[in-house]
C-alpha positions in Angstrom: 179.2 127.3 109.0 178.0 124.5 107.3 176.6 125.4 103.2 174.3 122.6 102.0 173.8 122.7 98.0 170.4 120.9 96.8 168.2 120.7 94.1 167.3 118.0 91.0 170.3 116.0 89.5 172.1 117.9 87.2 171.9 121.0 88.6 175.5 121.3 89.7 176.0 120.6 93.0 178.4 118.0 92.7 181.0 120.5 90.7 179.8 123.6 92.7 179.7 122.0 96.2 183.8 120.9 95.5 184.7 124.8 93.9 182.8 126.7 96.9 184.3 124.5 99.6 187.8 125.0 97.8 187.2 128.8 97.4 185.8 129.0 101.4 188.8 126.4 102.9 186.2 124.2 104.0 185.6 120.4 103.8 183.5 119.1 100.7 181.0 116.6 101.1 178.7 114.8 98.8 176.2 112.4 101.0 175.8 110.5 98.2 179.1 109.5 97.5 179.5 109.1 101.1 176.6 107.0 101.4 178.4 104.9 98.4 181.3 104.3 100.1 179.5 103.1 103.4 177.3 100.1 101.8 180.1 99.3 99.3 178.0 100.0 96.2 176.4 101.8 94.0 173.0 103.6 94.9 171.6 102.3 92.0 172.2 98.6 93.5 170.9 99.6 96.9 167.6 100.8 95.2 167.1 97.9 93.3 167.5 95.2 96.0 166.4 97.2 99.4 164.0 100.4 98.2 163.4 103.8 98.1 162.4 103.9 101.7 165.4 101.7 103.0 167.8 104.4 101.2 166.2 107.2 102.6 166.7 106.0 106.4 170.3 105.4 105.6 170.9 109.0 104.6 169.2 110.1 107.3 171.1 108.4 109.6 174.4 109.8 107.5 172.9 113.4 107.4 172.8 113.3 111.2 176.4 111.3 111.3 178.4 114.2 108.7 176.5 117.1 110.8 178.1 115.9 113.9 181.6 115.6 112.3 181.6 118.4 110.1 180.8 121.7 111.9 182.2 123.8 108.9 181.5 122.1 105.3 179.9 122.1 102.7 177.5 119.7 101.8 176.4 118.6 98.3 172.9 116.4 99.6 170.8 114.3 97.2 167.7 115.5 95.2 165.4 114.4 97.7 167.2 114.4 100.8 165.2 116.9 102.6 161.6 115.2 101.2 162.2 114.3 105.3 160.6 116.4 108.2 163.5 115.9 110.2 166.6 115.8 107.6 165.0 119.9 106.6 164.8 120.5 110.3 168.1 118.9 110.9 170.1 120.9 107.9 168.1 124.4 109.0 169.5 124.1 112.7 173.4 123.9 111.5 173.3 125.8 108.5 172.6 127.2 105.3 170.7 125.4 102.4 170.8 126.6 98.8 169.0 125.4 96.8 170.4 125.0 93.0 168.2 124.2 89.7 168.4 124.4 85.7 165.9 124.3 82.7 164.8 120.5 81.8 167.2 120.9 78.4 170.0 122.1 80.8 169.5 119.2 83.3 169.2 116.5 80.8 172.5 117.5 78.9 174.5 118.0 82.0 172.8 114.2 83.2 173.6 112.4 79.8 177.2 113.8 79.6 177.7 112.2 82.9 178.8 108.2 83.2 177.1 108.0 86.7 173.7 107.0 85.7 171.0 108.2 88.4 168.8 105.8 89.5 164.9 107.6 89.9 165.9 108.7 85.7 167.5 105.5 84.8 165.3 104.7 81.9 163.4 107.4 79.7 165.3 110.4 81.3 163.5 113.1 79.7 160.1 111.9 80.6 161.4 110.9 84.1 163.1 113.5 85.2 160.4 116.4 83.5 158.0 114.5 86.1 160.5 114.5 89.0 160.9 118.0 88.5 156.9 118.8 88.7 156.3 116.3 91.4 159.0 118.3 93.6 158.5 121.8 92.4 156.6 122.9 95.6 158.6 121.0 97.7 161.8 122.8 96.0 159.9 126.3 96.1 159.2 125.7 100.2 162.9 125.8 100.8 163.8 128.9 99.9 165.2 130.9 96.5 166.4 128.4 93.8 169.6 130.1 92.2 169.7 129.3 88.4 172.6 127.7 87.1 172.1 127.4 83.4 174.0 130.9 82.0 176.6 130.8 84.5 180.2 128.7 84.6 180.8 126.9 87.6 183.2 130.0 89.2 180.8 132.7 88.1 177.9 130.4 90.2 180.4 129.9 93.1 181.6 134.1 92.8 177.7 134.7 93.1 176.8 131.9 96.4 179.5 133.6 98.4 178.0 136.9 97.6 174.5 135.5 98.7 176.3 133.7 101.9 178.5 136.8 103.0 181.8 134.6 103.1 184.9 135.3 101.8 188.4 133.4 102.3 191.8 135.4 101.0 194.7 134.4 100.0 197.9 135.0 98.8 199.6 137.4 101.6 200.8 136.0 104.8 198.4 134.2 106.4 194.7 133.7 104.8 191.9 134.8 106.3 188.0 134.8 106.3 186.0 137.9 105.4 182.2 137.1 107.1 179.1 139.9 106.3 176.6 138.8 108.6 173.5 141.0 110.1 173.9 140.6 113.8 177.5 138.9 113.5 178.6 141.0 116.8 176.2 139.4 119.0 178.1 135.8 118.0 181.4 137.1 118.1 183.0 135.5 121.0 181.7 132.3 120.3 182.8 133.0 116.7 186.4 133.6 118.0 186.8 130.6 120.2 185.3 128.4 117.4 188.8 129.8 115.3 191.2 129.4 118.4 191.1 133.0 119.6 191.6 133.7 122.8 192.4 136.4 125.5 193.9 138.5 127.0 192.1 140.9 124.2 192.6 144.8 123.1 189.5 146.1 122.1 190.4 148.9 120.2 187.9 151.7 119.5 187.9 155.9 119.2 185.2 158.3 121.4 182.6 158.1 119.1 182.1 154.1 118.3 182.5 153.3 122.2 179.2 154.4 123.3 177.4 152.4 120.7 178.5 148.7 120.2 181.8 148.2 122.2 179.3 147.2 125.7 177.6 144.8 122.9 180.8 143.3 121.8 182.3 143.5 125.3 179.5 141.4 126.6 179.7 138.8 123.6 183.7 138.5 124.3 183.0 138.0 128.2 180.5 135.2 127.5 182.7 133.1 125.7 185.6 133.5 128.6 187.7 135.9 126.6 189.1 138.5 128.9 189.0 141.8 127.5 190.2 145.5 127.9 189.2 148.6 126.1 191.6 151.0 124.7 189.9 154.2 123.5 191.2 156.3 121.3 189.8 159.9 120.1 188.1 159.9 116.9 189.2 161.3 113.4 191.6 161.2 111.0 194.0 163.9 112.2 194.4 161.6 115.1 196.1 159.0 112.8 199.8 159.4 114.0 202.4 157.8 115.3 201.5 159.4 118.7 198.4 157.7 118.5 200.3 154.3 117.7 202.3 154.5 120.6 199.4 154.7 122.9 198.0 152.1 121.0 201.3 149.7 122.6 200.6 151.2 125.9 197.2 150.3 125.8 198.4 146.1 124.6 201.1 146.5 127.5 198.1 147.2 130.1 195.4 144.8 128.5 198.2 142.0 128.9 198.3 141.6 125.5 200.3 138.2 124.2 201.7 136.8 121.5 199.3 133.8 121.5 196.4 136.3 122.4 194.7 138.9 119.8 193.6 142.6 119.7 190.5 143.7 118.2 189.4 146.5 116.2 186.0 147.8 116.2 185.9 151.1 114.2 185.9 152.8 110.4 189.0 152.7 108.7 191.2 155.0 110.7 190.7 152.4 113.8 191.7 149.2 111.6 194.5 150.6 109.6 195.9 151.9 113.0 194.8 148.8 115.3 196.3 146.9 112.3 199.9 148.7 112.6 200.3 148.8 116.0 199.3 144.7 116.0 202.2 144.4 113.3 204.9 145.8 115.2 204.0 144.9 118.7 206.1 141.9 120.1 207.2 141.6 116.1 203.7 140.7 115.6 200.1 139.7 117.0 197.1 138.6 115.8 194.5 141.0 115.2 190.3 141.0 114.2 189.0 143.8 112.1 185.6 144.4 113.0 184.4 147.5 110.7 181.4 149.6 111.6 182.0 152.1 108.6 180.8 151.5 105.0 183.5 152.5 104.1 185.6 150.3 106.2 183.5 147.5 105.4 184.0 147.8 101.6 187.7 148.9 101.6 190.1 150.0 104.3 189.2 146.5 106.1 190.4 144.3 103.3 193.6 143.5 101.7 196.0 143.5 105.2 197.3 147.5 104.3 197.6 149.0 107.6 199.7 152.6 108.8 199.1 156.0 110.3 199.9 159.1 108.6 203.0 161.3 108.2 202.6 165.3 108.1 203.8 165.3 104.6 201.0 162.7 103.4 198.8 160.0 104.0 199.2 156.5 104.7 203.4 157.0 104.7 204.3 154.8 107.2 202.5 151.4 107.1 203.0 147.5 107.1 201.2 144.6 105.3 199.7 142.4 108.1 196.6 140.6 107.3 194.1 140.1 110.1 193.1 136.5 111.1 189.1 138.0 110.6 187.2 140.3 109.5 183.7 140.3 110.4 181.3 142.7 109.3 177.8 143.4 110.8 175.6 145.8 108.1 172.9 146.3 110.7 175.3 148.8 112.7 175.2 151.4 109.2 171.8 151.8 110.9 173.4 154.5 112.9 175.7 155.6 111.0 175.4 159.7 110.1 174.1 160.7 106.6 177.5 162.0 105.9 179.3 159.1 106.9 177.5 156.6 104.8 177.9 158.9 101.8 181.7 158.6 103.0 181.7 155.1 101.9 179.5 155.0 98.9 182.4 156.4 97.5 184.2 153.6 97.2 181.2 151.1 96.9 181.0 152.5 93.9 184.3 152.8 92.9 184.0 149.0 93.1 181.3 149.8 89.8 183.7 151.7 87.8 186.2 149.3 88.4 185.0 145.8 87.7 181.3 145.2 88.7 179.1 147.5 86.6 176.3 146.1 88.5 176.8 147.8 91.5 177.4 151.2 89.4 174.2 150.4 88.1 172.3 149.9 91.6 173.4 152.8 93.2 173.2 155.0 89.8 169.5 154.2 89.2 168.5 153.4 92.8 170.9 155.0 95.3 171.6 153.3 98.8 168.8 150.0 99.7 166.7 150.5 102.7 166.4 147.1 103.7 168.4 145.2 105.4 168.7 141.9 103.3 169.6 144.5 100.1 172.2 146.0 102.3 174.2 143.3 102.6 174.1 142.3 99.4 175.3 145.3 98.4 178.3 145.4 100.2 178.9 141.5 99.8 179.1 142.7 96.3 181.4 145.2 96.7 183.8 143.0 99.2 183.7 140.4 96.7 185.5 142.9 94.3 188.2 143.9 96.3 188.5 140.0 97.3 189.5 139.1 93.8 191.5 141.6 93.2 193.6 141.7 96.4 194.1 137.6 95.8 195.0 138.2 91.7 197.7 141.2 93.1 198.1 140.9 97.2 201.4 143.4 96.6 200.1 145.7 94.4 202.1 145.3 91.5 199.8 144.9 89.1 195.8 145.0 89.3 195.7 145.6 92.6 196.9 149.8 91.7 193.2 149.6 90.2 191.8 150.2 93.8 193.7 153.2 93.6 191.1 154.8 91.0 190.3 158.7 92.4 193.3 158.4 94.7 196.0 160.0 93.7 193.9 163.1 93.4 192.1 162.2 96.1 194.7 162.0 98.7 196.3 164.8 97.4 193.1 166.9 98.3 192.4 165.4 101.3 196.1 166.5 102.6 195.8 169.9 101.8 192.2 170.3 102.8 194.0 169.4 106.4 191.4 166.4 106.8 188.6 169.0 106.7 187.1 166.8 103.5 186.2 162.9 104.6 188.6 160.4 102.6 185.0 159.7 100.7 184.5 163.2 99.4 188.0 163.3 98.3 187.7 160.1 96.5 184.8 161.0 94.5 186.4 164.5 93.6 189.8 162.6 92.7 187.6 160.4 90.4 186.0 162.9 88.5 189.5 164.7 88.4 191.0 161.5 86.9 188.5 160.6 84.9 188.9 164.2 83.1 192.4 163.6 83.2 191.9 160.2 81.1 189.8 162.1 78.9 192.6 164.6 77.7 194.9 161.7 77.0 192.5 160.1 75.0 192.2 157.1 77.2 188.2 157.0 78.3 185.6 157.7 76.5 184.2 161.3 76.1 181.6 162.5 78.9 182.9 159.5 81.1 183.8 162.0 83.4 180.1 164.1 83.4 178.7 161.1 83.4 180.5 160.2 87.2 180.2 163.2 88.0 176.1 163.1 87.4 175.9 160.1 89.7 177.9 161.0 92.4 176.2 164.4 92.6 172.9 162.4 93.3 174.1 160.5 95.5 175.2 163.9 97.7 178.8 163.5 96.9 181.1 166.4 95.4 182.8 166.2 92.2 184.7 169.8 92.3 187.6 170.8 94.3 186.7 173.5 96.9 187.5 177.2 95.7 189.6 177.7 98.7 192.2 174.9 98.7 195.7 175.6 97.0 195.7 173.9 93.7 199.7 173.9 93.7 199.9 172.3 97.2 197.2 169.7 95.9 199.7 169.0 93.1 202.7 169.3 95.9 200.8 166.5 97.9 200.4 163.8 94.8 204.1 164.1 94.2 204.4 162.7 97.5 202.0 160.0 96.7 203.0 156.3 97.8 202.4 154.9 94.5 204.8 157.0 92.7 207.9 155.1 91.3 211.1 156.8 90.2 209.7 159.9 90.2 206.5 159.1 88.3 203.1 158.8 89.6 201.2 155.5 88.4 197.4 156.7 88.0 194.6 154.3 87.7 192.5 155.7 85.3 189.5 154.8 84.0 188.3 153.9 80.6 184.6 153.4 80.7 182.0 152.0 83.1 183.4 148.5 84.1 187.2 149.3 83.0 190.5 150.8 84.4 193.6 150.9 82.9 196.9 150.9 85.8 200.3 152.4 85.5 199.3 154.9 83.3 202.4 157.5 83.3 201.9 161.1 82.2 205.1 162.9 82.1 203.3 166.7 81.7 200.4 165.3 84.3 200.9 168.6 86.5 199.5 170.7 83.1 196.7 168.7 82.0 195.3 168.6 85.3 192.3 170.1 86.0 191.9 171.1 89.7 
């Protein structure tokens, strides 16, 4: 992927285009500072003894020279480097343009605060560059969407272009890796691979249910780009999440020829990656593995952060390892099939993602629901993955902010044991955050009629708030003493305090009586 940044001087890119390529792990360019360094001077000399028109035919020609070298950048260009035919139709081919701007007053203190003195505003800049700026308004507009830069610091601007690119690069456990939410990402997918040094012999992991519908499609993609693959199907559902299952999982690497320097893929919900994930830890002390999600609420949760395991009797998630995947690519176009119930599944925790940190997505799907189109749709759940991005890199362990993600789970999992998997890990989530949230209340810790007010929204949006009448309230509470995130005894609970805000590590000794089940 190549990112090019444009738009007037001032508007940022040359402190943007150096964050976003840090924050992505790519190359930074700036084409004028390249250009610089090529003819030995200043731009500002160039113009002034060989012209406008000589300068533009030398970055041109270094457009077309950085392309070549740079497959994955990003690219800061000059404020009129794409007033060219064939520099726009040159940049559109091998990437993405965004296009940057500011209000005049913005502009001219960002441009007077600066020691490099731009040539076309060199004298008079207010009058100069208030006439650039009408002169190439259209031509700015033809583009595409200008993203304003004037109320935002340089990290909020970068947070909000990697929401609008669908790119994500983690760090800080094991090995980083790139997080991609791209419409039609499978079809590319083999090329994709071989583009990061993946090759075969390849597991394609995926249960009864997914295999009819997109594993020919990413088959096919995988074949193209000479990487041989095998299936390995696995029956669907969460009861299925054993160690049983894991050990037909290593049959299935043994068959596929699966090697060290090799990979296995998982294309799947949750249940498929955290298990795909597991059995990729611990076979031959570790392989690489893709995470290819066609849940939302794999897309927005389970496939992020590098958690992976299979369940225990006695509870959920018991047995487990922390193994990052090398990708994880995410296509929303495949929701498109997705059952009414599933996709309500993961709106749980798209909008625990709201309650959490990013208010804006509370408010989308509070006032809105779930987007129908498709550009909306991935937005969305760009938004979402960029929350669980920053927090998984602030606390990849979970010692610390991290136990925020576990808002609605204690409860939750609790619920979903003793239901015997009858209730989707979704359903449980939103009951277990309108249980927690209650619980906060009682303590004193969130606001009063947080909890109603949760529980209003996630009613609308077809989820349940209540514990069923026929599960066992003391084997609920049985089932969250057994909870993963306990420590010494004592359950840690996330709990929130309002909209936008959740406290960790909150300990309540007498939790088991203020409970409300």
């Amino acid at each position: 992927m190549i990112v090019f940044l444009y738009g007037p001087s001032g508007s940022g890119k040359t402190t943007i285009g150096n964050l976003l390529a840090k924050k992505m792990a790519l190359p930074w360019i700036d084409l004028d500072a390249d250009i610089q360094e090529q003819i030995g001077s200043t731009i500002e000399s160039f113009f002034a003894s060989q012209g406008e028109s000589a300068f533009r035919e030398l970055e041109s020609q270094r457009l077309a020279a950085l392309i070549e070298k740079h497959p994955k950048a990003v690219i800061s260009l000059g404020g009129g480097a794409l007033l060219r035919e064939q520099n726009w139709a040159l940049v559109k081919k091998h990437g993405k343009v965004i296009v940057l701007n500011a209000e005049l007053e913005t502009l001219l203190a960002r441009l007077t605060a600066d020691s490099y003195v731009r040539p076309l505003i060199k004298e008079d800049p207010r009058e100069r560059l208030s006439a650039l700026l009408e002169r190439r308004k259209t031509h700015y507009a033809s583009i595409g969407e200008t993203f304003l830069t004037d109320d935002l610091s340089p990290e909020q601007v970068v947070r909000e272009l990697q929401i609008k690119l669908g790119y994500f690069h983690i760090t800080g456990m094991g090995n980083p890796y790139d997080v991609v939410v791209q419409p039609g990402i499978l079809d590319e997918l083999g090329q994709i691979l071989i583009s990061r040094n993946l090759h075969g012999p390849c597991a394609l992991v995926c249960d009864a249910i997914v295999e009819p519908l997109y594993s020919d499609q990413v088959l096919k993609s995988l074949v193209a780009a000479g990487i041989e693959t095998t299936k390995v199907i696995l029956p669907a559902g969460e009861e299925h999440k054993t160690i049983q299952t894991i050990i037909s999982l290593w049959d299935g690497f043994v068959q596929a020829g699966v090697e060290r320097n090799s990979f296995v893929l998982a294309l799947g919900g949750g249940v498929i990656g955290d298990m795909t994930g597991f059995a990729a830890a611990t076979f031959l002390r570790g392989v690489p593995w893709v995470n290819v999600p066609t849940s939302l609420l794999a897309m927005v949760d389970s496939s992020l952060g590098g958690k992976t395991g299979a369940d225990l009797p006695q509870g959920k998630n018991l047995i487990g390892a922390f193994h990052s995947p090398v990708l994880v690519a995410s296509d929303p176009q495949v929701l498109s099939t997705l059952p009414a119930s599933e996709l309500r599944n993961g709106l749980a925790e798209t909008i625990k993602h709201g309650i959490l940190i990013e208010p804006i997505i509370y408010q989308q799907l509070s006032k809105k629901g779930w987007p129908k189109d498709i550009g909306s749709i991935t937005s969305l759940i760009s938004r979402s993955v960029a929350v669980k991005a920053d927090v998984v890199e602030a606390d990849p362990y979970e010692k610390g902010i991290r136990q925020a993600l576990n808002l609605g789970h204690t409860a939750g999992h609790g619920i979903e044991t003793t239901s015997g998997y009858r209730l989707s890990h979704g359903e449980c989530v939103a009951i277990g955050m309108v249980v927690e949230a209650r619980l906060a209340e009682k303590i004193g810790l969130a606001q009063p009629g947080l909890a109603d007010q949760i529980a209003n929204t996630l009613t609308w949006l077809g989820l349940p708030t209540q514990v069923p009448d026929d599960l066992d309230r003391e084997a609920i509470k049985r089932a969250m003493s057994l909870d993963k995130k306990r420590d010494r005894k004592s359950i840690h609970f996330a709990l929130p305090e309002r909209i936008g805000k959740v406290r960790t590590g909150v300990v309540i000794d007498n939790w088991q009586e203020l409970i409300e089940l």
